[in-house]
C-alpha positions in Angstrom: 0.0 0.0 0.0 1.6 3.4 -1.1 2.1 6.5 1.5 2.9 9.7 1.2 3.4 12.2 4.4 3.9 15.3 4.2 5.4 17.7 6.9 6.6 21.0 6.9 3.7 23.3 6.6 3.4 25.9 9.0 2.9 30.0 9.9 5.6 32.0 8.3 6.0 35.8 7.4 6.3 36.8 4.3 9.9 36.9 3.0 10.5 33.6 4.6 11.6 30.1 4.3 10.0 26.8 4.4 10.9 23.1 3.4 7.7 20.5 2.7 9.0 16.9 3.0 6.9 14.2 1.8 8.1 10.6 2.9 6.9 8.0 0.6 6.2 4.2 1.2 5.2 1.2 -0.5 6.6 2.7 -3.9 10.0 3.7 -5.1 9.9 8.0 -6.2 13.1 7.2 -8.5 10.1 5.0 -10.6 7.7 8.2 -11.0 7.3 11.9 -11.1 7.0 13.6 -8.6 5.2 16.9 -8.6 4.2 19.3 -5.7 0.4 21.0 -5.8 -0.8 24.0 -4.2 -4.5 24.8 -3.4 -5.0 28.3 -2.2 -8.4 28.9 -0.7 -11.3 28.7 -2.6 -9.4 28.0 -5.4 -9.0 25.0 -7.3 -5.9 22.3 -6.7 -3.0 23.6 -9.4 0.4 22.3 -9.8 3.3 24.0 -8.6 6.6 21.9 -9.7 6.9 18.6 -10.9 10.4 16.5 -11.4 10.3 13.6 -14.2 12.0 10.1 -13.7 15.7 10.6 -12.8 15.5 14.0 -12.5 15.9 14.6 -16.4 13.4 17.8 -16.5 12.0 20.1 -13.8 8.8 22.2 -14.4 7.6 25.1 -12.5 4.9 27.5 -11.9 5.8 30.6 -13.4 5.1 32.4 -9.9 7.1 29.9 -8.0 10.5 30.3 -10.3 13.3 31.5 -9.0 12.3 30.9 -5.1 11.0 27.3 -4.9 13.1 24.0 -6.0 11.3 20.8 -6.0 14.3 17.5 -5.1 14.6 14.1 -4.2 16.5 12.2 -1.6 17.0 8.5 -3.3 18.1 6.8 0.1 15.4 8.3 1.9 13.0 7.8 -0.5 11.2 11.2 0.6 10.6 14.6 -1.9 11.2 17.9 -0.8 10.0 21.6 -2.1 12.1 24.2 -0.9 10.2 27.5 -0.1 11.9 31.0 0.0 10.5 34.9 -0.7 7.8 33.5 0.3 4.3 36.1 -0.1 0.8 35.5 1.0 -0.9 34.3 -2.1 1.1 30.8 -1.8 -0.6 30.5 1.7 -2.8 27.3 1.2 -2.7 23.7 1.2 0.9 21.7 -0.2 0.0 18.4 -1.8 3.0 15.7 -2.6 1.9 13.6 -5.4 3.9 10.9 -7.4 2.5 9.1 -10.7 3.2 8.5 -14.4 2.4 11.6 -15.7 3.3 15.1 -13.8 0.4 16.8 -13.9 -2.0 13.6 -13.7 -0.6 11.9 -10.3 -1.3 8.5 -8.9 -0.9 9.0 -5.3 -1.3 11.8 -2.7 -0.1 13.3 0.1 -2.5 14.0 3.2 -1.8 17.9 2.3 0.0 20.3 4.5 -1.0 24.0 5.2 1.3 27.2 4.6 0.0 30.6 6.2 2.1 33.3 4.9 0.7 36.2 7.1 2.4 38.8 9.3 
């Protein structure tokens, strides 16, 4: 049975720094793309950043370039997004998500909520 959990989320002001990690099981993330959602609220779920198989091409958002990298650790099996500048429209809920296609996962993470807010 495939996992993904997520951690990371939190309160942060804007201008700051926060790393999502989302640990998978039951499935190897070397296998499949992995790809990083954002839902802001009352907005639909969008993609954010998404990694292909072995790493051979990265996609992002255009509002995201430049201060968000999307990685994976091999050994520990777990993806990362890397958060900096970050402003109050990306508060919202961080989805993980690993599948064949980038943009058309298999598996999700339970979410994880930013607040960007003074």
């Amino acid at each position: 049975q495939v996992h993904l959990v997520e951690s990371g989320g939190g309160l942060v002001q804007p201008g700051g720094s926060l790393r999502l990690s989302c640990e998978a099981t039951g499935i190897t993330l070397d296998d499949y793309n992995i790809a990083w959602f954002h839902q802001a609220p009352g907005l639909l779920r969008e993609g954010v950043s998404c990694i292909t198989t072995y790493n051979r091409n990265t996609y992002y958002k255009d509002s995201v370039k430049g201060r968000f990298t999307i990685s994976r650790d091999t050994a520990k099996n777990t993806m990362y997004l890397d958060m900096n500048g970050l402003k109050p429209e990306d508060t919202g809920v961080y989805y993980c998500a690993v599948g064949r296609g980038c943009w058309s996962p298999d598996y999700w993470g339970q979410g994880t909520q930013i607040n960007v807010s003074r």
